[in-house]
PANUNU-837399 format. One record per atom (N, C-alpha, C, O): x, y, z; residue in three letters. Coordinates in pm, whole numbers, plus 50000, padded with zeros to 5 digits. Layout:
XYZALA ...
//
This chain:
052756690616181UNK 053756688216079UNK 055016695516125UNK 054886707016166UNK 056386689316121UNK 057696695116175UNK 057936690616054UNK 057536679616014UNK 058786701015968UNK 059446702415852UNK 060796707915932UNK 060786715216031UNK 061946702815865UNK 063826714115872UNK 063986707816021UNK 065136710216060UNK 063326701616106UNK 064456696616171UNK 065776693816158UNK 066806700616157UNK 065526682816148UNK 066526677116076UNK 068126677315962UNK 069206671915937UNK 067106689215924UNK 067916695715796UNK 069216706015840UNK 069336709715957UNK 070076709915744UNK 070386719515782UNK 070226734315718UNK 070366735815597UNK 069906746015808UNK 069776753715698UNK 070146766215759UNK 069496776015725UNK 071126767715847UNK 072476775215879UNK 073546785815778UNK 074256782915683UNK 073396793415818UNK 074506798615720UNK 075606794915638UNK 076006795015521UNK 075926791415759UNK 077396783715797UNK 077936773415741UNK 079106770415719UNK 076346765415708UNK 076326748515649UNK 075986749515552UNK 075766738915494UNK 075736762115477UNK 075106760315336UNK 076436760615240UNK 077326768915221UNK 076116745715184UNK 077456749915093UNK 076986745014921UNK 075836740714925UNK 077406744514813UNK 077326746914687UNK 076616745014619UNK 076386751014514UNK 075536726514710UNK 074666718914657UNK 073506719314846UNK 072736710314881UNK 073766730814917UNK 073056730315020UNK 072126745715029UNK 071566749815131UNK 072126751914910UNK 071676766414981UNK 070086768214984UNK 069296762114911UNK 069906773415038UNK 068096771715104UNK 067846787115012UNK 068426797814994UNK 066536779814968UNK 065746790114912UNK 064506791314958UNK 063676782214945UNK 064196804415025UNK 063006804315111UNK 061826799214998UNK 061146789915041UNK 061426804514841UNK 060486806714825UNK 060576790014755UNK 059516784414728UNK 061376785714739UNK 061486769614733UNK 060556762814826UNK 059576755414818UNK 061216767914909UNK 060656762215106UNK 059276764715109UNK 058486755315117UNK 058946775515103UNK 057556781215108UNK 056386769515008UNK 055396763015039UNK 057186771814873UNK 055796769514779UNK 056136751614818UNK 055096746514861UNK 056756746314814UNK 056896726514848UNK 056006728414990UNK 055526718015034UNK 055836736315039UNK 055256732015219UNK 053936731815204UNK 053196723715260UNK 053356746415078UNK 052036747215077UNK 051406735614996UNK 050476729015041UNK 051916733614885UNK 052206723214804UNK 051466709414861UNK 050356704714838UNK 052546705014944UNK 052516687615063UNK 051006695715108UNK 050086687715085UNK 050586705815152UNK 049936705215277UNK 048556703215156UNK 047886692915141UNK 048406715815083UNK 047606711414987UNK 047086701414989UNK 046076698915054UNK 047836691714897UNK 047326676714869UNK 047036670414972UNK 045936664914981UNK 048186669615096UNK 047056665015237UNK 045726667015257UNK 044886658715293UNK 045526682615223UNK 044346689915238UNK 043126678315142UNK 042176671515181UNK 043546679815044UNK 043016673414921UNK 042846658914957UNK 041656656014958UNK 043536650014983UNK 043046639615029UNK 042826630615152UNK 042746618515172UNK 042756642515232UNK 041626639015385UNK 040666644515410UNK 039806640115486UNK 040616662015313UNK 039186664415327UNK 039426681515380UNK 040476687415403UNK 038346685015387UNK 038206703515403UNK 038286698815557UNK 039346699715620UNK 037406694915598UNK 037116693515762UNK 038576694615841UNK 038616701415943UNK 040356684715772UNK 041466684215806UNK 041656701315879UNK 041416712115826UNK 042146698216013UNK 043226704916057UNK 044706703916095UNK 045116695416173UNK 045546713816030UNK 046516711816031UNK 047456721116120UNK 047426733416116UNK 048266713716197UNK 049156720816299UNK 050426720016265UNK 051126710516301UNK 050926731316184UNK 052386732916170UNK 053516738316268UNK 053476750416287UNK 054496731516333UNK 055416734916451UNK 056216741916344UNK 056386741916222UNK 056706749216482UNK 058126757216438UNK 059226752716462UNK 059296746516568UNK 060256753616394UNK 061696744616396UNK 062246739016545UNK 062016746216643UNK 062706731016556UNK 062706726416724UNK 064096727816724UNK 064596724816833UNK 064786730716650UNK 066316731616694UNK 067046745216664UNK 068186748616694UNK 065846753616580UNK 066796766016542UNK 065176772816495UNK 064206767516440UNK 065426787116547UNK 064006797616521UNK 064416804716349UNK 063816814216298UNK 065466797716294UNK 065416802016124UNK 064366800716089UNK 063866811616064UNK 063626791316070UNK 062606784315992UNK 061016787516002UNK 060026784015939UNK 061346798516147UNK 059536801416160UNK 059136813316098UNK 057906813116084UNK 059646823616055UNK 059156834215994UNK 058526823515820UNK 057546825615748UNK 059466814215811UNK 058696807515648UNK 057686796215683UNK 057026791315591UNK 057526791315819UNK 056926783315901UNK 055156790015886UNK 054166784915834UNK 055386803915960UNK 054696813715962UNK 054016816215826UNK 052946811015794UNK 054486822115772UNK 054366824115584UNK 053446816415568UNK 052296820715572UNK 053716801815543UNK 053046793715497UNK 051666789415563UNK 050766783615502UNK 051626792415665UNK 050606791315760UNK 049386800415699UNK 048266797115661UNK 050066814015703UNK 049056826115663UNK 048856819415537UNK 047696815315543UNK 049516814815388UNK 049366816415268UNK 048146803815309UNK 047016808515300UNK 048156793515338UNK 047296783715359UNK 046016788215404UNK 045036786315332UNK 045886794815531UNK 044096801715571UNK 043986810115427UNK 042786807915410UNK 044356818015312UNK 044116827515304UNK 043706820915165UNK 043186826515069UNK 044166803415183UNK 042966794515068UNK 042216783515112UNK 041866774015043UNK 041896786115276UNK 040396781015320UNK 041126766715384UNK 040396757815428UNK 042446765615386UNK 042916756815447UNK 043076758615641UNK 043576769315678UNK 042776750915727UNK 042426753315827UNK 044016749815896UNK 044366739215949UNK 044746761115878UNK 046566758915931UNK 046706767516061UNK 046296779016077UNK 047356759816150UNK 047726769216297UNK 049066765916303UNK 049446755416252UNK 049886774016361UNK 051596773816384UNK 051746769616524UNK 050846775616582UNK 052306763416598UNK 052656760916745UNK 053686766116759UNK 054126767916646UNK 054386769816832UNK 055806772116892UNK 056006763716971UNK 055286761317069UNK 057296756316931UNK 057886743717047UNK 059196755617126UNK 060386753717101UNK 058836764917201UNK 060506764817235UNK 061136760817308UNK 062276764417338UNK 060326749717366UNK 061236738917490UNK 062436728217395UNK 063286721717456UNK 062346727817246UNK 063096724417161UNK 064426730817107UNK 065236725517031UNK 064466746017175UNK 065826751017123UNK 066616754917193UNK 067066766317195UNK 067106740417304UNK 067676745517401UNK 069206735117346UNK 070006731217431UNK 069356732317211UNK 070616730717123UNK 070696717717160UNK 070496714117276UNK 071086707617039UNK 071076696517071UNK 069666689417014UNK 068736694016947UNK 069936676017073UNK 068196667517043UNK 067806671617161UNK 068626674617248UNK 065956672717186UNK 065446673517307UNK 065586664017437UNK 065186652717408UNK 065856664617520UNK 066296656217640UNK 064346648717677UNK 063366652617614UNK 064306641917749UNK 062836636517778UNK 061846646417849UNK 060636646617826UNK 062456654017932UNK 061136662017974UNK 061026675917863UNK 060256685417878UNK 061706674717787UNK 061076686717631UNK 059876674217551UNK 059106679917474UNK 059826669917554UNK 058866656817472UNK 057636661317544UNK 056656667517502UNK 057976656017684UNK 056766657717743UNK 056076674417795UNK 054916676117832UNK 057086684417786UNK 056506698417788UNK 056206699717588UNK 055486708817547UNK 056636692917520UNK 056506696217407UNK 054566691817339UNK 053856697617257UNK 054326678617429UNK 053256670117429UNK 052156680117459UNK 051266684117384UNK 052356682417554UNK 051446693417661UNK 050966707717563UNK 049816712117549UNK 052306713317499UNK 051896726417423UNK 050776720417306UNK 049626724617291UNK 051486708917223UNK 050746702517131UNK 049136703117153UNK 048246709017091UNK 049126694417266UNK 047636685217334UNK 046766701817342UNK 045736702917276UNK 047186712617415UNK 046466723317469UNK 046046731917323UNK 044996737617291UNK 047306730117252UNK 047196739917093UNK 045966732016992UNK 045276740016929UNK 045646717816972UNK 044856708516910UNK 043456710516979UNK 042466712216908UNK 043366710317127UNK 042436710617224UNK 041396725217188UNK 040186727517185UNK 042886734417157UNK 041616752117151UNK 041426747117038UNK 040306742317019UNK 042466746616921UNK 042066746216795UNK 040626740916755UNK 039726748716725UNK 040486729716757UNK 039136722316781UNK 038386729016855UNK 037516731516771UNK 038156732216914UNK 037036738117011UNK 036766725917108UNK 035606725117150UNK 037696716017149UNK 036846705417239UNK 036936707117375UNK 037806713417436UNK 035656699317436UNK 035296702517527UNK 036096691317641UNK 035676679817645UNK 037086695017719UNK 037326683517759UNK 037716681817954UNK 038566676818027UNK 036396690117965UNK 036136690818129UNK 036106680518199UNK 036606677718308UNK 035206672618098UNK 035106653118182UNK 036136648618160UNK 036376639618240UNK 037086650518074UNK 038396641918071UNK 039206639818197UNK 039166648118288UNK 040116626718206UNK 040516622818313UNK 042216633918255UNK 043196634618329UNK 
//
């Protein structure tokens, strides 16, 4: 799950009808993930990235991660930082971004994937 891409949530850019409230941020993330949780099942694992265009967003990225295990929800954080090199990611961040993903899903799971091509 990549949440705030997109968004802005800059100092700079917050203006009258834009200001970010962490604990806003926080409780809507656990919230979505929740009900995901809720209707795919306990077994769901969930991999929350950290902001790909700006490292604001991972200390509440983080947060939410911990608040989620600490109600049996099975949440891991990735770090993309081949994503905050300013700008949209160019094509080989996709594919170093793929790679962190594939290896972070791979431990997470526990799979075994020696025979894989």
């Amino acid at each position: 799950i990549n949440i705030g891409t997109n968004d802005i949530w800059t100092e700079e850019d917050k203006g009258p009808n834009k200001a970010f409230d962490a604990d806003v941020f926080r409780q809507s993330y656990v919230d979505m993930v929740k009900e995901l949780h809720r209707l795919w099942g306990e077994d769901t694992v969930f991999v929350l990235c950290t902001s790909m265009l700006a490292d604001d967003l991972d200390e509440h990225i983080i947060a939410v991660a911990d608040e989620l295990c600490g109600m049996d929800v099975n949440a891991h954080v990735v770090d993309l930082p081949m994503f905050r090199k300013g700008g949209h990611p160019d094509y080989k961040a996709h594919f170093e971004a793929a790679d962190v993903l594939k290896s972070a899903i791979i431990d997470t799971l526990g799979l075994d994937v020696s025979d894989a091509e």
